[in-house]
C-alpha positions in Angstrom: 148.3 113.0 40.3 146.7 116.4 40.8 143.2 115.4 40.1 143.7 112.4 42.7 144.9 115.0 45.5 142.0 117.2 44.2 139.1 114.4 45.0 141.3 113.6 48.3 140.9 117.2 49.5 137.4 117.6 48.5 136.4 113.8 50.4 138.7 115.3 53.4 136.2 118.4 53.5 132.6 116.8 53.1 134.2 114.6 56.2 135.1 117.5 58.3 132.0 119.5 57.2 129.9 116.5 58.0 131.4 116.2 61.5 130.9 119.5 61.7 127.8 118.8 61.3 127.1 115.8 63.4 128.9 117.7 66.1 126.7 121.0 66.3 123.4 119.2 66.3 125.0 116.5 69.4 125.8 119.9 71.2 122.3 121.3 70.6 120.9 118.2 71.7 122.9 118.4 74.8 122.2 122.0 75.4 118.4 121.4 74.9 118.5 118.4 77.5 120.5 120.7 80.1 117.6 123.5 79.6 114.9 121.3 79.8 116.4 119.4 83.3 117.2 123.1 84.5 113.5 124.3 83.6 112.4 120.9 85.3 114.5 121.6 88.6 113.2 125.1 88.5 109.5 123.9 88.0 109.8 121.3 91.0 111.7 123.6 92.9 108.8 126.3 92.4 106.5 124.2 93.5 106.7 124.4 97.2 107.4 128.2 96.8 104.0 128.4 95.0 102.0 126.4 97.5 103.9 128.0 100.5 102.9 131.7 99.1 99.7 130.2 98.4 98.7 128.8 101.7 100.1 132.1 102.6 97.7 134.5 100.8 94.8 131.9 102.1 96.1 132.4 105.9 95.5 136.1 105.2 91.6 135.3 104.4 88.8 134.2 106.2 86.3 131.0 105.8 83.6 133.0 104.3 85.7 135.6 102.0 88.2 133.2 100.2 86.1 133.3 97.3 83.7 136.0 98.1 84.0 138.9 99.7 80.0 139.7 99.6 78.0 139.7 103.1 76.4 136.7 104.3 72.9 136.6 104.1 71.6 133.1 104.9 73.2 129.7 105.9 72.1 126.1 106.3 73.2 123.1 107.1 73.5 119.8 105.5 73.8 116.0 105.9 73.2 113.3 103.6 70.5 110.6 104.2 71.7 107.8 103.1 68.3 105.6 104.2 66.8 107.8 101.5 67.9 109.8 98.8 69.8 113.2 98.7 70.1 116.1 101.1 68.0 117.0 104.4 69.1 120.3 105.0 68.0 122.6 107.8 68.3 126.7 108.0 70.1 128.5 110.4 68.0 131.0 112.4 68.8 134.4 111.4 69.2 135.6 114.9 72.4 133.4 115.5 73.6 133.5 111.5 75.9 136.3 112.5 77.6 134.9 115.1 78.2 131.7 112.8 80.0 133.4 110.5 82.0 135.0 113.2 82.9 131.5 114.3 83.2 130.1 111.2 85.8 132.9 110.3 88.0 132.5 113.4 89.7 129.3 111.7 92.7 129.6 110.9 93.3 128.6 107.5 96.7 127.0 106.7 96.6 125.1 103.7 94.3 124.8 100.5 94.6 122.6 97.7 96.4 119.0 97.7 95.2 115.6 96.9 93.2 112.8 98.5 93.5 109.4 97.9 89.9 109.1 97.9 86.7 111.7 98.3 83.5 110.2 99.3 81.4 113.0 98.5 79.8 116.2 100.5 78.5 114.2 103.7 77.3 116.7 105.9 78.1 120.6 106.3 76.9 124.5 106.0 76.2 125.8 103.1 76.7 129.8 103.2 74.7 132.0 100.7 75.8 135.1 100.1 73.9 138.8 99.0 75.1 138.6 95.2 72.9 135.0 95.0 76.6 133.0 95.0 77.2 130.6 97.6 79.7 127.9 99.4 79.4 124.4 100.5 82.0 123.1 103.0 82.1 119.8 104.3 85.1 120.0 106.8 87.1 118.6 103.7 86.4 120.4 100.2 84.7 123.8 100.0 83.1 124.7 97.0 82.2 128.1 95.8 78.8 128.2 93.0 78.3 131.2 90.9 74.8 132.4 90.7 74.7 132.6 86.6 75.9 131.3 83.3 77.4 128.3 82.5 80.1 129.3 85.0 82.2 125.5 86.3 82.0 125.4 90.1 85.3 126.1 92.0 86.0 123.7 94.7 89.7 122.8 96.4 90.5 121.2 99.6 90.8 123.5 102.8 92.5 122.4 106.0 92.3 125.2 109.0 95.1 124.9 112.2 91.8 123.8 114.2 90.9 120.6 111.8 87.8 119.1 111.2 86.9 118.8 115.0 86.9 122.8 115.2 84.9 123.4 112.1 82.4 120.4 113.3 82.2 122.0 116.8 81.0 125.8 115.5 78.4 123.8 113.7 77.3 121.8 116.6 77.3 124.2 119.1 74.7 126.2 116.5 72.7 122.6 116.5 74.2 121.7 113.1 75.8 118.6 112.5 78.6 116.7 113.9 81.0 115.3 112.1 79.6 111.8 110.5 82.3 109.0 109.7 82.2 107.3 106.7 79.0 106.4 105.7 77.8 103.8 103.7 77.2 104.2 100.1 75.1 101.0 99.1 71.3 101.5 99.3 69.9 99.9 102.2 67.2 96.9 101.5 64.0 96.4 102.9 64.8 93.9 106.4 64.5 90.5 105.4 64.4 89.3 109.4 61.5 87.9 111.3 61.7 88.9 114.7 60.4 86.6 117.4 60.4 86.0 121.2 61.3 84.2 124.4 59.0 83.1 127.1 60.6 85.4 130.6 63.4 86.3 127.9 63.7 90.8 127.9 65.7 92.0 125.7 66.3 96.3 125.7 68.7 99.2 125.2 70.0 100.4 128.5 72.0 103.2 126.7 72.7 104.4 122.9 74.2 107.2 120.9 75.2 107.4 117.2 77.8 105.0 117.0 76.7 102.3 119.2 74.0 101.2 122.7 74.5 99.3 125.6 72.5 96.4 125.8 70.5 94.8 128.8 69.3 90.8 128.1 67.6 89.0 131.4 66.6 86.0 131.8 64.0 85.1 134.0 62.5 81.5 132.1 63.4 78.4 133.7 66.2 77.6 130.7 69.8 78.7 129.8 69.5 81.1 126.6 72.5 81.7 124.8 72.9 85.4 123.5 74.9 85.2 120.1 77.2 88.7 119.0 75.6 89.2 115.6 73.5 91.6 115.2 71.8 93.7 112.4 70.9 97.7 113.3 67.8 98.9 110.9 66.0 101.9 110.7 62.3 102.3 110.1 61.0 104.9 107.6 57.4 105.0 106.6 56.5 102.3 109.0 58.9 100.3 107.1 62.2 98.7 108.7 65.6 99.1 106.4 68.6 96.9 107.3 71.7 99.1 107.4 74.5 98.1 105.1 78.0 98.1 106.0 80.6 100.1 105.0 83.3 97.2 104.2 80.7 94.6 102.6 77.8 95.9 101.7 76.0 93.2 103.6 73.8 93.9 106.4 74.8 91.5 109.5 77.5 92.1 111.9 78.9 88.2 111.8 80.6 86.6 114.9 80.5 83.0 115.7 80.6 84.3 119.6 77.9 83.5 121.9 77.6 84.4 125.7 75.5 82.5 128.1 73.0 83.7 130.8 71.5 80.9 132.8 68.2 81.0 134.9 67.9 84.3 136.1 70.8 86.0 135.4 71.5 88.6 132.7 73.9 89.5 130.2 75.1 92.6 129.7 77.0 93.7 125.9 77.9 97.1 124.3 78.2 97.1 120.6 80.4 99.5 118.9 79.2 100.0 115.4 81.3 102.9 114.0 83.2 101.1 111.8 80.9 98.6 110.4 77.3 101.5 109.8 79.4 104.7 110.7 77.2 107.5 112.9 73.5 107.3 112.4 71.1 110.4 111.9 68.3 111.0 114.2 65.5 108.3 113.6 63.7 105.5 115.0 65.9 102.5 115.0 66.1 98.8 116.0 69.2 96.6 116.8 68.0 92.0 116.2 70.3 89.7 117.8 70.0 85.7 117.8 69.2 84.5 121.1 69.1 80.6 121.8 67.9 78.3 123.8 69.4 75.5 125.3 67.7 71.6 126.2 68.4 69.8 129.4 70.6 68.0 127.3 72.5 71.0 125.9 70.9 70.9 123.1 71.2 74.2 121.2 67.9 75.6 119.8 67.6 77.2 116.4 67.7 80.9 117.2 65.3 83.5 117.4 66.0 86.8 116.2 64.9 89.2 119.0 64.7 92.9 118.3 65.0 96.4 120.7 63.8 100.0 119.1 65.8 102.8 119.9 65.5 106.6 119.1 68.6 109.0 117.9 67.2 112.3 118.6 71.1 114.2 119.4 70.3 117.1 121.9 70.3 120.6 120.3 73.3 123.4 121.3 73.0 126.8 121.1 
């Protein structure tokens, strides 16, 4: 009888020692979950006190000392040729770098860091270089900060001043740097593939043009209706040779639009083309915009077209 109460008791203690047990590790799993969800409210609730003291400290610095507080002893600026390959980048004069940096540092900065959904890639920009051999490259979107030796990573973060990208792209214009470009493309542009031709007492010209798209004059003076389709294809010409743009969304070269406007006997047709969203802003250059013009039979017969071209010239005017 004894023994059998003995083994009772002792089955009665492994239970409550096991419980025990069981118990103390379920509590230390539930203390360990409510320190790691309070150390995860804490983290994400730091977070916006980090940035805000962050932008903070930036606000208290200037473009040209946020990573370096060395002097300034040569700038230039930057854009990409994308006919070609690379950078063309031109010096600032050393009699105006001075006052550059001066307006370069009146922007206020308010916020650095963040994320993008997408970077194309320094476009165009200044590029400061400072007395210790370091320098920065700033593209009105990411600035980048190079150390001058070692194997030292480059620093780069996103920088966004109370003035945007239109201040910073107005200190550079108004020192004859450039403006700021719109997305460009980022296929290689082909070798033109068009024959261009011509009407008898057809004209065809640019009446107006600036980087992102030309005013266009077509008179008619022959004896037949012509037919002026809206596709077009802008090229540039670089070594005597002409290259067919290539647009951003496609990577094709044509502008495509079944639309065609009519200009009978001695009239003329007058069309602006907008082309900022389909080539972006062009560089400085020589330049030709081909459209299809047709011809029409007594019968109203269309013709097969003939790709007529007018040469243009960026050339933007220099600011001081």
């Amino acid at each position: 009888m004894n023994e059998g109460n003995n083994n009772k008791k002792v089955v009665k203690t492994v239970l409550i020692v096991l419980v025990s047990v069981f118990a103390g590790f379920i509590l230390l799993i539930g203390i360990g979950i409510l320190l790691l969800v309070g150390g995860a409210k804490w983290f994400i609730s730091s977070i916006p006190e980090y940035m805000e003291q962050r932008n903070e400290a930036a606000s208290q610095k200037t473009f040209s000392t946020y990573y370096d507080d060395s002097a300034v002893v040569s700038a230039r600026f930057f854009e990409r040729d994308w006919a070609g390959s690379g950078y063309v980048y031109t010096d600032v004069p050393e009699e105006v770098l001075e006052d550059l940096v001066k307006d370069l540092d009146s922007l206020h900065i308010v916020k650095v860091g963040g994320m993008h959904d997408y970077y194309y890639g320094y476009r165009s920009g200044v590029e400061l270089i400072y007395e210790n051999g370091r320098r920065i490259s700033f593209d009105g979107e990411r600035i980048s900060y190079y150390p001058d030796m070692g194997d030292e990573e480059i620093t780069s973060i996103f920088m966004y001043f109370e003035e945007g990208r239109e201040g910073f792209f107005d200190i550079l214009t108004k020192y004859s740097g450039p403006s700021d470009p719109l997305i460009p493309p980022v296929y290689e542009h082909p070798v033109s593939e068009y024959s261009t031709g011509e009407l008898s007492g057809v004209s065809f010209e640019t009446v107006s043009v600036s980087q992102t798209g030309t005013d266009l004059k077509i008179l008619n003076e022959s004896d037949k209706r012509i037919g002026v389709s809206e596709w077009y294809v802008v090229e540039k010409k670089e070594n005597d040779t002409w290259y067919s743009l290539t647009r951003h969304d496609s990577g094709s070269a044509d502008v495509q639009t079944d639309d065609i406007q009519d200009a009978e006997p001695g009239s003329e047709v007058f069309m602006s083309l907008d082309w900022s969203d389909d080539y972006g802003r062009l560089f400085d250059g020589e330049y030709r915009v081909l459209m299809m013009i047709y011809e029409y039979s007594e019968e109203g017969q269309i013709s097969e077209p003939v790709i007529m071209s007018a040469e243009f010239v960026i050339n933007r005017t220099k600011r001081r």
